[in-house]
C-alpha positions as CSV (number, residue, x, y, z in Angstrom):
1,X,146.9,36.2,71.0
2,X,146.4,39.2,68.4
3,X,142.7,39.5,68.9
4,X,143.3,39.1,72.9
5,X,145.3,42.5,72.6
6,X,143.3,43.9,70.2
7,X,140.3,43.2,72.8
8,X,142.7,44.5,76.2
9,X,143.1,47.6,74.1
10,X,139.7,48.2,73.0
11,X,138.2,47.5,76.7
12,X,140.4,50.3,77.7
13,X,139.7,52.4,74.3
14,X,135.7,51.5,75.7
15,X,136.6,52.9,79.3
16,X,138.3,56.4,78.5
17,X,135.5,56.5,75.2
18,X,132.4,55.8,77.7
19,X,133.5,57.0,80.6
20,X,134.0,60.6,78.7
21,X,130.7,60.4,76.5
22,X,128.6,59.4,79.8
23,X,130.0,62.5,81.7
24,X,129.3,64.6,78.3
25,X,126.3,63.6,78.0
26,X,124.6,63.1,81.2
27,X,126.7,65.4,83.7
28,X,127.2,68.0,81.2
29,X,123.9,67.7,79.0
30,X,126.1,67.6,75.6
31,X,123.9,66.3,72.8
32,X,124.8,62.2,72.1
33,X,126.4,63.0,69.0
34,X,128.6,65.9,69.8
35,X,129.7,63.9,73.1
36,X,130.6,61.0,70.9
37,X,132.7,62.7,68.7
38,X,134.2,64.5,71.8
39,X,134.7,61.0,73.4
40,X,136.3,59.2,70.5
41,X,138.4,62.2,69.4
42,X,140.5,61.8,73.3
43,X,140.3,57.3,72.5
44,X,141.8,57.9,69.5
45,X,145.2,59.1,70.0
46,X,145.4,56.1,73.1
47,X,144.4,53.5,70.8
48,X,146.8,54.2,67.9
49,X,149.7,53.7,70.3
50,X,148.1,50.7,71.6
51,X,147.6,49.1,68.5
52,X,151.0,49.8,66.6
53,X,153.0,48.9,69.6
54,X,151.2,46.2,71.6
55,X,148.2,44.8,69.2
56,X,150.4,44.7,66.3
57,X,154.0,45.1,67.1
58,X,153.8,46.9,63.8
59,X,157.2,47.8,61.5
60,X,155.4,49.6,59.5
61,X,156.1,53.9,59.5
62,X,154.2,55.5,61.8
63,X,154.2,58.5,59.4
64,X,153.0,56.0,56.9
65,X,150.6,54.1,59.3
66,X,149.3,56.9,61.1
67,X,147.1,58.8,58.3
68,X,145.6,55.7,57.3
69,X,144.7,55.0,60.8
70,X,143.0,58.5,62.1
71,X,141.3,57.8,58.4
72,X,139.9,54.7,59.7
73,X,139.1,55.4,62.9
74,X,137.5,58.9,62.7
75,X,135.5,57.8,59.9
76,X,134.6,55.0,62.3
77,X,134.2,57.0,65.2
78,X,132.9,60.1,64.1
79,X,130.4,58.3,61.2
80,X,130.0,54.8,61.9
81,X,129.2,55.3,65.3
82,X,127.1,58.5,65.3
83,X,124.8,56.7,63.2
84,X,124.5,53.6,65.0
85,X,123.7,56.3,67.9
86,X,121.3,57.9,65.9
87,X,119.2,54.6,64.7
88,X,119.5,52.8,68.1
89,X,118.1,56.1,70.1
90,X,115.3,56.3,67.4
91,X,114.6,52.6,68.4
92,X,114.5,53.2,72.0
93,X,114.2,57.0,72.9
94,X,115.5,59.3,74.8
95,X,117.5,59.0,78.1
96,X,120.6,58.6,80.3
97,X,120.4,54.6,80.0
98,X,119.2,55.0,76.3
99,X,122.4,56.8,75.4
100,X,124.6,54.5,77.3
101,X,123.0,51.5,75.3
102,X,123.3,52.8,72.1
103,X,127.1,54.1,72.9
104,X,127.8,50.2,73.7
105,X,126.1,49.8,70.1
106,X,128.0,51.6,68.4
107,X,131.3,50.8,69.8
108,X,130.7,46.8,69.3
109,X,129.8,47.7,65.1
110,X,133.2,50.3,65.3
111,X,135.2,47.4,67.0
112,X,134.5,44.9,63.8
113,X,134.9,47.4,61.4
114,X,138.4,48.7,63.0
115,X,140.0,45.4,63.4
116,X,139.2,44.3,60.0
117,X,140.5,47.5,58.4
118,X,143.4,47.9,61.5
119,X,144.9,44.3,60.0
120,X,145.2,46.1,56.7
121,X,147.2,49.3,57.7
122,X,149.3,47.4,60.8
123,X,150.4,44.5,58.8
124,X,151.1,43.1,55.2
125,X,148.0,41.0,55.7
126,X,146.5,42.4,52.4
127,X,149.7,41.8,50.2
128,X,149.9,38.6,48.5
């Protein structure tokens, strides 16, 4: 049921972080990478309340929780996924549908990374 939520949070995590990095970058004509950081910058704050509350049902602080997940995340978002943008556009050019696909990369490698590390910070999965 965890990973159910985890995936009802991240479809809507996708929807407000595509729906912004498509208008970015084809509307407005923002480079991939800067609309990327723009887009997951806005998903981030939705999906920390997502995942403590409804993923998680987290305990945990959020003053404690919250530091280690924006360190996560951003390093997800901002580095993890700007490269995977970077080496799936060098793969397949230049384009409107070219940027979408390799946004829909580089969610899918940020979504694996995130829930491993999210399990960490949410729970005591990592204590023994």
């Amino acid at each position: 049921m965890q990973k159910l939520r985890f995936a009802m949070v991240g479809m809507a995590n996708v929807v407000i972080d595509l729906g912004l990095f498509t208008l970015l970058a084809n509307a407005v004509g923002i480079a991939a990478g800067w609309a990327s950081i723009a887009s997951t910058s806005v998903a981030v704050a939705f999906s920390f309340f997502g995942n403590y509350y409804y993923v998680w049902h987290s305990k945990k602080s959020k003053v404690r929780t919250m530091p280690q997940f924006f360190a996560v995340t951003l390093t997800t978002a901002w580095g993890v996924q700007t490269g995977v943008i970077w080496a799936v556009k060098s793969v397949v050019g230049e384009g409107h549908w070219e940027n979408v696909l390799a946004k829909l990369c580089a969610l899918l490698v940020g979504m694996v990374i995130n829930y491993l590390m999210y399990r960490l910070i949410f729970t005591d999965a990592g204590k023994k």
